[in-house]
N, C-alpha and C positions, 0 to 999 in steps of 0.2 A: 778514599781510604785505602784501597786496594793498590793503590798507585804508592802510597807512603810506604805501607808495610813491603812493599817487594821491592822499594827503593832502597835510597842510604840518605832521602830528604831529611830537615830539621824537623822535630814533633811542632816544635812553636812556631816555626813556620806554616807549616801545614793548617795549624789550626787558626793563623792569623788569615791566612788566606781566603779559609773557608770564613771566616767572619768579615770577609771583604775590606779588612786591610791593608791600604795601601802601601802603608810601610813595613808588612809583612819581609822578614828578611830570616835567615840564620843567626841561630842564637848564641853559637860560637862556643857554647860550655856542655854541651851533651856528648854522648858519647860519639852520636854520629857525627856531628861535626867535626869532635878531635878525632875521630878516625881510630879511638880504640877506648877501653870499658873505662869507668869510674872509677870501680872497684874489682879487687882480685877477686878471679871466681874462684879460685881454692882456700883452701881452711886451713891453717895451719895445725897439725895432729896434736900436738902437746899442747897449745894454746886452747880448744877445744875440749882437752883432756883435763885440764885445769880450769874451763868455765864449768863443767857438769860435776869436778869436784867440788867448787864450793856452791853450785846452788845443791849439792847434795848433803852440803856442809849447814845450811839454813834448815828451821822449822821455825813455827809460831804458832801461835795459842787463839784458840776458838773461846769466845766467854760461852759459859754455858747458857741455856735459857733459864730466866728468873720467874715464868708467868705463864701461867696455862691458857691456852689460848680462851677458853670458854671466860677469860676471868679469873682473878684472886692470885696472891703471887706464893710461888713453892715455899716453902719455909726452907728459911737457911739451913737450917740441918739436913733435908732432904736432897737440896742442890747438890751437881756434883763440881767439881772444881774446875777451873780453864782444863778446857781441853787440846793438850798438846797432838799435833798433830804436823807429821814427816814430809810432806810434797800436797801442792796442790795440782790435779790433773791438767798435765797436758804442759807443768811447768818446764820439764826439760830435764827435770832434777831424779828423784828417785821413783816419777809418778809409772816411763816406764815400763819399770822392773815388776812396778805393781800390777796394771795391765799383764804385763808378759807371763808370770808368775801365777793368777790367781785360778787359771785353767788348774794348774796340775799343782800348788801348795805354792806355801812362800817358804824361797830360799833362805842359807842362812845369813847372805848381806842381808836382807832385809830385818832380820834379827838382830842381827848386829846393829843396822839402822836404828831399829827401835831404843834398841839399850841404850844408844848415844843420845837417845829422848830424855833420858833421865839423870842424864848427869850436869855439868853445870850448875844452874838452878835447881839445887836438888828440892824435890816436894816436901813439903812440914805441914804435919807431920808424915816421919819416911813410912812409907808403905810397908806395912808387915806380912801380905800376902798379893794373891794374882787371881782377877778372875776373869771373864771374856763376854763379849756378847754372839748369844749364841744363834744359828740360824738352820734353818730345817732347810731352806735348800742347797748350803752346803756344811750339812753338819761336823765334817772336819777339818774344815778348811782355817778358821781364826781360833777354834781350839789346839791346834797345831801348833800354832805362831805362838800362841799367850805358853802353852806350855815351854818350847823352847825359851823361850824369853824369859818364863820364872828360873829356869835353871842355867840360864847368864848371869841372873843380877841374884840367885841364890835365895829366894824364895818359895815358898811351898804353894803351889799349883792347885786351885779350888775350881772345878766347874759347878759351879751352885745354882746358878739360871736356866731355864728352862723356856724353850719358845712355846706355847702353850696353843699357839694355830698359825697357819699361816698367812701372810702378811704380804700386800704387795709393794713393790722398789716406791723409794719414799719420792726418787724423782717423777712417776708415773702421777705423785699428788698434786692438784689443782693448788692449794695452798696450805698454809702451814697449818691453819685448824684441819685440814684434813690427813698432814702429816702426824699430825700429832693421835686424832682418833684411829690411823691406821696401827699404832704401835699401844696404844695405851690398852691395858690388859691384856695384852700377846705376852707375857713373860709371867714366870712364877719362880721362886726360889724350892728347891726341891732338896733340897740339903740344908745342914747346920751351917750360920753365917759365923766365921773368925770376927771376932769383936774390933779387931784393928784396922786401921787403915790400908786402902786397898786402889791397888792399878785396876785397872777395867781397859783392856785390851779388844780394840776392833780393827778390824781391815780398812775401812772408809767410812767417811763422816758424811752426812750430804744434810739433812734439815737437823741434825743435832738431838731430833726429838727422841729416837732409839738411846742414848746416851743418855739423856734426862730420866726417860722412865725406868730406864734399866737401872739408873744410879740412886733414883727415889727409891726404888723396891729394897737394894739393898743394905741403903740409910736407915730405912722403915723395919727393918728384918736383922737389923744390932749392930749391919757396916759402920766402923768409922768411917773418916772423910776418904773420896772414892775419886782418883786421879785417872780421868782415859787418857788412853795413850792411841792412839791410830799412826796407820800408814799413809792414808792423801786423802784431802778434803775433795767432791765431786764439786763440778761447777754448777749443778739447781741452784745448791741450797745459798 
């Protein structure tokens, strides 16, 4: 093997050889043989520059969950709606800005990203306020985002949720019943709920279960129908 690697032999020769192939010979189509690469090692800038615009130009929709893991399914009215959602991690796209960004807040592309969540397919019915889910260990980090982003799309900014203990990362859970009891009564609504329909704004999606109970409490507590919006789904979930 030592002898290929510091050569300029065929791979398929090599390995015909070592398989005591007689007719082991050169392959005549590799790079070593033609004496130079397959493919250009450089990248073209603006070609580049226009793949990372349109996969930053894509999103798509998580169904929410319908069924509690112990059994019995959520009642329609408690369900929260598809949940739209900006990059998925690690895809090349806006995922990232996200990473780069969640140390010290998210910028205002990423705001802007999100606003672009809502247009197209607009939600029905349209959301008449904004509210977030919320987290104690970084308590201003997706309230920041949700607020900017009510006053893009020109709605009134509600933090009504309340993380009520804490809760460890849903990817640390073994499986989804236990994603699910890591998040189910961590939240409380601590303020008046607007009667209308409502964005529910998070940073990242991963077992969807955070979104479900947070969107049941607010269904439960007079929300109309409750549209999340996030910035990149995690690869767990």
């Amino acid at each position: 093997m030592r002898e290929f690697l510091e050569g300029d032999g065929c791979l398929m020769e090599f390995l015909r050889r070592e398989l005591d192939d007689p007719g082991a010979q050169r392959c005549g189509r590799c790079a070593r043989c033609l004496g130079h690469p397959l493919f250009p090692h450089t990248v073209d800038t603006e070609l580049a520059r226009e793949a990372v615009a349109y996969l930053r130009d894509q999103w798509f929709a998580l169904e929410p969950r319908k069924q509690w893991p112990e059994g019995g399914r959520i009642p329609a009215n408690q369900q929260a709606e598809p949940i739209r959602v900006l990059s998925v991690s690690g895809d090349g796209g806006w995922s990232r800005a996200v990473d780069e960004q969640r140390a010290d807040g998210y910028r205002d592309d990423l705001v802007d990203a999100l606003v672009e969540l809502t247009r197209g397919k607009a939600p029905d019915p349209m959301p008449t306020w904004v509210t977030c889910v919320p987290s104690r260990r970084h308590p201003e980090l997706v309230p920041s985002l949700a607020a900017r982003f009510a006053a893009r799309v020109q709605l009134p900014f509600r933090s009504v949720v309340a993380q009520t203990r804490d809760t460890i990362p849903q990817r640390d859970m073994d499986n989804s019943a236990q994603q699910c009891a890591n998040v189910k009564g961590a939240f409380a609504v601590e303020d008046e709920i607007p009667t209308g329909p409502a964005y529910l704004i998070d940073d990242t999606v991963d077992s969807r279960w955070t979104v479900t109970v947070v969107a049941a409490l607010l269904r439960t507590s007079g929300a109309g129908p409750v549209f999340p919006l996030a910035l990149a789904q995690t690869r767990s979930d």
